[in-house]
C-alpha positions in Angstrom: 35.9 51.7 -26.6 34.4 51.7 -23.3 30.6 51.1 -24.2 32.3 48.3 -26.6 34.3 46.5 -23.1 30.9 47.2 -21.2 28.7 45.2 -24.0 30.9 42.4 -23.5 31.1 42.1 -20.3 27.4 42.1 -20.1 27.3 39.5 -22.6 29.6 37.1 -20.8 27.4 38.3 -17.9 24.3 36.7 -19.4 26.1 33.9 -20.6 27.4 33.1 -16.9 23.8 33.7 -16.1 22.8 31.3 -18.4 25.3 28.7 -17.3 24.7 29.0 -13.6 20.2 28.5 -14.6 21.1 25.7 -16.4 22.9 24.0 -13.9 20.5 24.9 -11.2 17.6 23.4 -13.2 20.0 20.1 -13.8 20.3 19.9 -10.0 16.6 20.1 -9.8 15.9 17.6 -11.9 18.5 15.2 -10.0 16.4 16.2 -6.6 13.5 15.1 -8.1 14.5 12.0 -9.9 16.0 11.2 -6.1 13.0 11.8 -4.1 10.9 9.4 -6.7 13.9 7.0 -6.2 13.9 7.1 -2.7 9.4 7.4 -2.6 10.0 3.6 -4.6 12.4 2.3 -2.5 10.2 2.5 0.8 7.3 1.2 -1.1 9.9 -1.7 -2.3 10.4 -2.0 1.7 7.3 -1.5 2.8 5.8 -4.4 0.3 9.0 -6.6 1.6 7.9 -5.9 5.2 5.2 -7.7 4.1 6.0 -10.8 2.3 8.1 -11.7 5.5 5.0 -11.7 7.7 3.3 -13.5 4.8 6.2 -16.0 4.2 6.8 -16.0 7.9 10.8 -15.2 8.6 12.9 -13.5 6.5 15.0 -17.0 5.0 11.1 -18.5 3.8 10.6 -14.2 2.1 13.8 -14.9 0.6 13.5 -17.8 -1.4 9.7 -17.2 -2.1 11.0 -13.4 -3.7 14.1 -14.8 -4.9 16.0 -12.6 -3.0 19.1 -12.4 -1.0 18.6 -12.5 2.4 21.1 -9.3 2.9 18.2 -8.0 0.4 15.7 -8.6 2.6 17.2 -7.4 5.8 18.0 -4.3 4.4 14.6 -3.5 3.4 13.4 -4.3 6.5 15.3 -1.9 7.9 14.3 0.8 5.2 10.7 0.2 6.5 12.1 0.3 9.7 13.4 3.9 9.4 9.8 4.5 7.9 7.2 3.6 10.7 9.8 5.3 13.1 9.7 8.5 11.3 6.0 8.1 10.8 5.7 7.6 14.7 8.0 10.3 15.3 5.4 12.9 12.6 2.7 11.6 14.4 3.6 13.0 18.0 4.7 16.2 16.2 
């Protein structure tokens, strides 16, 4: 009886095992689905950054991008955040 009990408790072993690999690779996946996120989203600001020097102020960027102006400001602010940290890599 006891190598029986030991061969199921390896089993549920493995299964845990199992379990806890699958879940870490789900949580991968979600890392890397939010870094590509995140990569897009300072592009998005960066390229918004933009379009305000090219429109000129932020109200002219948001009606030429048909885009609130909370939008806008945001983004600016993402891009923002980005040349500081750039700035901040640079000295490093």
């Amino acid at each position: 009886m006891s190598v029986q009990n030991s061969d199921k408790i390896l089993s549920r072993k493995q299964r845990l095992q199992e379990k806890q690999r699958r879940q870490l690779a789900v949580v991968d996946t979600v890392d890397k689905a939010e870094a590509k996120v995140r990569k897009a989203e300072v592009e998005l600001a960066l390229a918004v950054a933009e379009a305000v020097q090219v429109f000129g102020n932020e109200q002219a960027a948001s009606e030429g991008l048909e885009m609130p102006v909370e939008a806008i400001q945001r983004f600016l602010g993402i891009a923002q955040d980005e040349a500081t940290g750039a700035e901040i890599a640079d000295r490093s």
